[in-house]
C-alpha positions in Angstrom: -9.0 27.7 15.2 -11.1 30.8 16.4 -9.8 34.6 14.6 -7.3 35.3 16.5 -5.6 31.9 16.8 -6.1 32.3 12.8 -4.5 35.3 12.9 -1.4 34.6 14.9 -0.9 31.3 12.9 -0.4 33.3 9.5 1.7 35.9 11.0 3.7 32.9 12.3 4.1 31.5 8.9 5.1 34.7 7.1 7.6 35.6 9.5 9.3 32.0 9.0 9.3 32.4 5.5 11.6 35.1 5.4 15.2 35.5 8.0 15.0 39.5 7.6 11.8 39.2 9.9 13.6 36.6 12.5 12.8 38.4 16.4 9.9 40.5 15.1 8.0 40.9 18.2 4.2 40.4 17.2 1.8 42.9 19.4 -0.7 41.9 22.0 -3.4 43.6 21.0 -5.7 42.2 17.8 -5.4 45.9 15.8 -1.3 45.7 16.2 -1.2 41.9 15.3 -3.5 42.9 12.3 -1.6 45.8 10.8 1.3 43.6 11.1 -0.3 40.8 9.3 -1.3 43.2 6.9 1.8 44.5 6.2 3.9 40.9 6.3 1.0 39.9 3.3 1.9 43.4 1.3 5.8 42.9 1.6 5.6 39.4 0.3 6.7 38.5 -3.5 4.6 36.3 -5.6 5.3 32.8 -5.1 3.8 29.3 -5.1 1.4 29.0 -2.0 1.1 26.1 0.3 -2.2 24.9 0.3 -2.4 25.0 4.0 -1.3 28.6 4.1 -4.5 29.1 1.9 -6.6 27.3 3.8 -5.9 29.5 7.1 -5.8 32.4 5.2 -9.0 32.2 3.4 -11.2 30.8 6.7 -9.7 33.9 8.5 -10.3 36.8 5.6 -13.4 35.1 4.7 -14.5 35.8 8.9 -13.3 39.2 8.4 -15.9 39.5 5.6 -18.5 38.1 7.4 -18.3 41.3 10.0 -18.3 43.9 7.7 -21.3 45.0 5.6 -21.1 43.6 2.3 -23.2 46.0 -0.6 -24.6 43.9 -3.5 -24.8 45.5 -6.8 -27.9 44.6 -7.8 -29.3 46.6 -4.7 -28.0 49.9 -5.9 -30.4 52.0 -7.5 -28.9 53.7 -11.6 -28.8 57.2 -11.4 -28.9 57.4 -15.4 -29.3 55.1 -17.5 -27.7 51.6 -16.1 -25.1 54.5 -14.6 -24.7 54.3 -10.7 -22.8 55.9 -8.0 -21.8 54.2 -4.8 -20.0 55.8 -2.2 -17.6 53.2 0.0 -15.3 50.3 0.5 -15.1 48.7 -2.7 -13.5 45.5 -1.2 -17.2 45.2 0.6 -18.9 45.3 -3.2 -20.6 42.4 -4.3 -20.7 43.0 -8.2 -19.6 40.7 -11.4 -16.2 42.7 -11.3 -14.6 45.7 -9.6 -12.0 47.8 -10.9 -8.5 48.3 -9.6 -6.0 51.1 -10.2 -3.1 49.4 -10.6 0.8 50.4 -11.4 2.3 49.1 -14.3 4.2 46.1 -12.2 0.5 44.7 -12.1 1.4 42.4 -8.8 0.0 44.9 -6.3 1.2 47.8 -3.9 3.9 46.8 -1.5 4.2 49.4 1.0 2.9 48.3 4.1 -0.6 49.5 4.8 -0.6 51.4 2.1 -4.0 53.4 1.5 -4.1 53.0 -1.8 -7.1 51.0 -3.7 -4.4 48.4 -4.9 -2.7 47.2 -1.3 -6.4 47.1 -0.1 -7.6 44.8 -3.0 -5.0 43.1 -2.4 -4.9 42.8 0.8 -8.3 41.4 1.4 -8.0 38.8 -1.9 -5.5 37.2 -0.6 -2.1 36.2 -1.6 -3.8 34.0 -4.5 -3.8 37.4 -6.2 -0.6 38.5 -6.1 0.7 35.5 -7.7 -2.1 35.6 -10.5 -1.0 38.8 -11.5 2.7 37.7 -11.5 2.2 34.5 -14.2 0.4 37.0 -16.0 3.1 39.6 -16.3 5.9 36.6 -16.8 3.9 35.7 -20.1 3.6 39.0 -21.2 7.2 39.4 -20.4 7.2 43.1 -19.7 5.4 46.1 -17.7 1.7 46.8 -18.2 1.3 50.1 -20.3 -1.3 52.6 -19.8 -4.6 51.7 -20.7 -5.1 48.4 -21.3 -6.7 45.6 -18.5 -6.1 42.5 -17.1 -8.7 40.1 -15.4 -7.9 37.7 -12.5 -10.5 36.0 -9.7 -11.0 37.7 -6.8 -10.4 35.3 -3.8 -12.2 36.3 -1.2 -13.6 39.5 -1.7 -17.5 39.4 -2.4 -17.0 40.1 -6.1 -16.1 37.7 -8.7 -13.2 39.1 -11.0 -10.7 42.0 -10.4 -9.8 43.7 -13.5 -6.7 45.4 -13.2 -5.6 48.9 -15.3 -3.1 51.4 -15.4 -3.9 54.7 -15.5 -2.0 57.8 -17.0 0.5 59.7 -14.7 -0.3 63.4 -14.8 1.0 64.7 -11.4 -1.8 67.1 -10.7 -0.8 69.1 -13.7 -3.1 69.6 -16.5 -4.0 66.7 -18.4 -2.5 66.3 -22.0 -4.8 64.7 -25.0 -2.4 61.9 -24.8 -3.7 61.5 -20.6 -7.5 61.6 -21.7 -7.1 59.2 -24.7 -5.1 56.8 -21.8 -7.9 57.6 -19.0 -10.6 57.0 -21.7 -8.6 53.6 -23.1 -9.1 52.4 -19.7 -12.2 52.4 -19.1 -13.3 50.8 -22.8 -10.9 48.0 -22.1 -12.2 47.0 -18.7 -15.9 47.0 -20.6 -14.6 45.3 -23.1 -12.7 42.5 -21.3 -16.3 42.3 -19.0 -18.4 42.0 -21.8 -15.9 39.2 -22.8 -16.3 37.4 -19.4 -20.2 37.9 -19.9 -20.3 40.1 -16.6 -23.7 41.6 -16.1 -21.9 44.8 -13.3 -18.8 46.3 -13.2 -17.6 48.8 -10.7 -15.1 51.4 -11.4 -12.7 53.0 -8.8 -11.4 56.6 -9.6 -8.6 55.7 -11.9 -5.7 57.9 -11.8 -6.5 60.2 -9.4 -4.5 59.1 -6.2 -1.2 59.6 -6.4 -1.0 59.4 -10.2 -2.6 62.6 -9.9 -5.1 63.5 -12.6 -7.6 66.2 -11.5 -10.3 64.5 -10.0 -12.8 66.6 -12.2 -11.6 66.1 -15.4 -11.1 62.1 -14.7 -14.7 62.1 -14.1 -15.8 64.1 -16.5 -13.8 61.1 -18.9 -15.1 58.5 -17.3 -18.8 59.2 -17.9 -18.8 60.0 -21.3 -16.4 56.8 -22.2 -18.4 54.6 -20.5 -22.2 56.1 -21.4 -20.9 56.1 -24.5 -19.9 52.5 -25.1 -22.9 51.3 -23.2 -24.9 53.2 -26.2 -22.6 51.8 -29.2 -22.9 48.2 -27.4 -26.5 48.5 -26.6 -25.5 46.9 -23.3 -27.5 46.7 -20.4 -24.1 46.1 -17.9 -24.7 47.8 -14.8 -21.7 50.3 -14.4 -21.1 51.4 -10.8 -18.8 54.4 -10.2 -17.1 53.9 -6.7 -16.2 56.9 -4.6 -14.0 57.1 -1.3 -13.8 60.9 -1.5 -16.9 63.1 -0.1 -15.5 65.6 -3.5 -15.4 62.8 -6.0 -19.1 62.0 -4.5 -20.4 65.8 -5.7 -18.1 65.6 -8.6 -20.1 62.2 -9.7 -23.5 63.7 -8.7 -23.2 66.8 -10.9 -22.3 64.9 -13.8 -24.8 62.5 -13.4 -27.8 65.2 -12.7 
């Protein structure tokens, strides 16, 4: 199958797996049939995959890969320390691990297209990832709280783990001690659980500062002194990578890292 045979064969599949979609009329052109794969993969629960479904899925999001550029970590030059700053798609990163700002359901965003860091990461996994993150909540038989981590593979996306956190929900208001110990909590367990897995460069998203709404400053103001400092108590030589969308989070970043 070329792409867009690929393409039309998973949107196929998911519309069969579910009578609510029965008469969707799938576009003509490849950026409509896209955003409607994309969405048909966001909507979908967890469940048990059919190792054909995988097969297709993973030869067409691995081509997808293939035309975009992919960043390797190692590439990236430290701004302080082993501290770096990287301004892009983190689904295009090739580190150890990459961060994601998760809710505390832990299975992923399901509004369709969503622009959030989760539905992307997700997205471009795979639906492997999904139904990772769902055994792992089933065992831990409740939500995720705040600042903790979870660690899954990452599919196909050029990294090699995800590790999922929850950040604090602030709003946009001003952060309580009870938000920064949260904020800070998550960025010591995701160094922790990577030092666990032995990964040698972690990249971390701006956590809570989407629609959870902490102030973009002040979670970056957290986020580089939690993480220089347990790089110092650890004497670790991890290369941490702080991953910016925003052109304001880039400045915000740059100044603290001056």
């Amino acid at each position: 199958m070329n792409q867009t045979e690929r393409r039309r064969w998973l949107i196929d599949a998911l519309l069969a797996e579910d009578g609510r979609y029965a008469g969707t009329r799938i576009p003509l052109t490849e950026g409509g049939q896209k955003k409607l794969l994309r969405s048909l993969m966001n909507v979908r629960p967890p469940r048990e995959n059919d190792p054909e479904f995988l097969r297709v899925q993973d030869e067409y999001l691995g081509e997808e890969l293939a035309r975009k550029t992919v960043v390797r970590a190692d590439d990236l030059t430290p701004l302080r320390g082993s501290l770096t700053l990287w301004q892009g798609d983190i689904t295009t990163l090739a580190a150890d691990g990459i961060v994601n700002a998760a809710n505390s359901g832990m299975t992923g965003c399901y509004s369709p297209c969503h622009g959030c860091i989760d539905n992307c990461i997700h997205t471009y996994a795979g639906v492997q990832l999904r139904h990772d993150c769902a055994v792992l909540m089933r065992e831990q038989g409740h939500e995720e709280p705040a600042g903790g981590a979870k660690i899954t593979n990452a599919y196909n996306l050029p990294a090699k783990y995800v590790l999922h956190t929850v950040g604090p929900i602030v709003g946009g208001g001003e952060p309580t001690a009870q938000d920064r110990r949260l904020l800070a909590s998550c960025y010591t367990s995701c160094l922790d659980l990577a030092a666990e897995y032995g990964l040698g460069s972690l990249a971390f998203c701006c956590i809570s500062t989407g629609v959870f709404g902490y102030p973009q400053d002040k979670a970056a103001a957290v986020a580089v002194e939690t993480v220089e400092g347990w790089l110092a108590r650890h004497g670790s030589g991890m290369k941490v990578i702080f991953n910016v969308f925003r052109d304001s989070d880039l400045e915000i970043y740059r100044e603290l890292l001056a």
